[in-house]
C-alpha atoms as one frame of an Amber mdcrd trajectory, in Angstrom:
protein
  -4.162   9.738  -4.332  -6.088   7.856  -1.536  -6.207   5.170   0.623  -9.726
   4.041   1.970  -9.194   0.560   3.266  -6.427  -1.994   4.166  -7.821  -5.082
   5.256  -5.992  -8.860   6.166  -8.376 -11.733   5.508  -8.056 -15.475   5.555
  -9.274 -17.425   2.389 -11.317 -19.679   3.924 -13.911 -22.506   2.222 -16.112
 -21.581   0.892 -16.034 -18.122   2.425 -13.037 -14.767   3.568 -13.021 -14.397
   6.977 -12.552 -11.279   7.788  -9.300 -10.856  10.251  -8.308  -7.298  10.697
  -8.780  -4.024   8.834  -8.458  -0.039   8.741 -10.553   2.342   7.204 -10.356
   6.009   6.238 -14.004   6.740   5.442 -12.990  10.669   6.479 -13.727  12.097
   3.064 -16.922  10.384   3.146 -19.810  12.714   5.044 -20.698  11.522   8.430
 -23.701   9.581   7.451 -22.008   7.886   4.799 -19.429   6.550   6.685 -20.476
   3.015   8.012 -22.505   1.989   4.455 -18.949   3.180   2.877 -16.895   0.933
   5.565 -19.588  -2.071   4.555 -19.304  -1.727   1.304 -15.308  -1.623   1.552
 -15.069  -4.921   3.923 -17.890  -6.711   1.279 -15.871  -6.596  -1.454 -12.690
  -6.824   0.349 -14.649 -10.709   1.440 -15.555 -10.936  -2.310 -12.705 -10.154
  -4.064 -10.394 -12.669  -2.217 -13.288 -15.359  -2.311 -12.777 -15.014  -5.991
  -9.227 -14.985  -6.420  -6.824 -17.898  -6.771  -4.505 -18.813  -3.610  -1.116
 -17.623  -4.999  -2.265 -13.904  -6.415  -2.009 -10.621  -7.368  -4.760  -8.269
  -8.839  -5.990  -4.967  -9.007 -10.068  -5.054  -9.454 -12.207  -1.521 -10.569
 -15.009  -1.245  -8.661 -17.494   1.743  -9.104 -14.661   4.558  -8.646 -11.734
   2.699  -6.589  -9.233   0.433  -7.206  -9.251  -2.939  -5.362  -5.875  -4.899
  -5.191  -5.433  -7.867  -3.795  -2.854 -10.482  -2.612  -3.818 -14.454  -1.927
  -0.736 -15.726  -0.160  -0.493 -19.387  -0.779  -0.724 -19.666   2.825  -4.477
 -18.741   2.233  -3.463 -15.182   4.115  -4.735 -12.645   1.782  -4.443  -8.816
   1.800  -6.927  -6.077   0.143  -6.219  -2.642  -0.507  -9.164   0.075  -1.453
  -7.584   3.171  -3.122  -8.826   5.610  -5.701  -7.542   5.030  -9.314  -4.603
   7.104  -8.767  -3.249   5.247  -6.130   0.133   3.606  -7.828  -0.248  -0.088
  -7.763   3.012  -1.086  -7.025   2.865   0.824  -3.712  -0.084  -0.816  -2.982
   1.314  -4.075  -3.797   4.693  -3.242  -1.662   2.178  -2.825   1.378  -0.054
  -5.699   0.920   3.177  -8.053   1.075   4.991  -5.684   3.838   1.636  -6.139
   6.502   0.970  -9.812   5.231   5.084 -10.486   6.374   4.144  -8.999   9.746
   1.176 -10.405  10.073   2.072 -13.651   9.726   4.818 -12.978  12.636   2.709
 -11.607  15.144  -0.193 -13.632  14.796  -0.082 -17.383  15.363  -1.894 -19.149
  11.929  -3.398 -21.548  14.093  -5.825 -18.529  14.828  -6.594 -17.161  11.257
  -9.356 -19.595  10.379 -11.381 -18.637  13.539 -10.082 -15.218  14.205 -12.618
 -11.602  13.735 -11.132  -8.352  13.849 -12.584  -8.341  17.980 -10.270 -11.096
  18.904  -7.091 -10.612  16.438  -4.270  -8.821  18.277  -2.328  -6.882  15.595
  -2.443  -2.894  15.632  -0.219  -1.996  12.755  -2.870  -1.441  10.131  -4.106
   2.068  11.125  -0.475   3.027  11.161  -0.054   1.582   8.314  -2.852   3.168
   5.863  -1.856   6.800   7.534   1.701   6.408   6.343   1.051   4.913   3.125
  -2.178   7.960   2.087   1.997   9.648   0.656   3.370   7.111  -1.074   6.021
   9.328  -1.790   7.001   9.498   1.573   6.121   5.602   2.261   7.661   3.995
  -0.700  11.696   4.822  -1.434  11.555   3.865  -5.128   8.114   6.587  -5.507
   9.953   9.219  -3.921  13.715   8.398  -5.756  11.058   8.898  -9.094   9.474
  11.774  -7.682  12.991  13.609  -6.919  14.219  12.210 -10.631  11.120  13.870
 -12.219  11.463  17.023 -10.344  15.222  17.702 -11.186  14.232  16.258 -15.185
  11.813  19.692 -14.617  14.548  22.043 -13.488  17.367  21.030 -16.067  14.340
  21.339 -18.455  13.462  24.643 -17.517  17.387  25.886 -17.483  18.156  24.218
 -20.748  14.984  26.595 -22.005  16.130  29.675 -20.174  19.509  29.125 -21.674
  18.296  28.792 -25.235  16.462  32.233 -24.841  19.164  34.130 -23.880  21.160
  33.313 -26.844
């Protein structure tokens, strides 16, 4: 499970503007790296271009996972992950940076801002925390703990049966 890209963009017309985003192009080699980040922020611009103020979607593209929120505020969020990624965490983040966002930068500067003259600094933070999202997200790890103790009783209940 991996997270390559978190990105904020406003929904402009006719065209994304590109606000604010974090990369992890690390697994990438070195000379990869800034086609990789390219390719992440132009579909990142397309994706919420083509999605409907109001929404939620996850998009495949080549071997990732692209989901997306449109705020009806025409704030929009994009998330790169592989297909492992769990969705809902992704989701739970896209809403989570879009709330503080929208706090800590006045909207009066989203149709004109660039990621040069936005002030917000969460987002590397952000995509480092989230790369777990068993440690990130309560409700993954609360699952993960469930499905680890289903695992032990499992194994007891067959070490039990074996004996007799």
């Amino acid at each position: 499970m991996k997270l390559y890209s978190l990105s904020v963009l406003y929904k402009g017309k006719p065209k994304a503007v590109l606000l604010k985003a974090a990369y992890d192009v690390s697994s990438f080699s070195f000379f990869q790296r800034s086609s990789v980040q390219e390719f992440m922020t132009f579909t990142s611009q397309l994706i919420v271009e083509r999605s409907a103020k109001g929404s939620r979607a996850s998009v495949k593209e080549q071997e990732y996972l692209c989901h997306v929120y449109v705020r009806n505020d025409s704030l929009a969020g994009v998330v790169i992950a592989d297909s492992e990624y769990p969705s809902r965490v992704a989701f739970t983040l896209l809403e989570k940076v879009l709330d503080e966002f929208s706090k800590h930068v006045d909207r009066i500067e989203w149709p004109v801002g660039s990621p040069a003259t936005i002030n917000y600094t969460a987002l590397d933070g952000h995509l480092s925390r989230y790369q777990n999202p068993r440690e990130a997200d309560p409700m993954t790890k609360v699952q993960a703990e469930l499905d680890e103790t289903k695992i032990i009783l499992a194994r007891k209940q067959n070490s039990c049966c074996t004996i007799m």
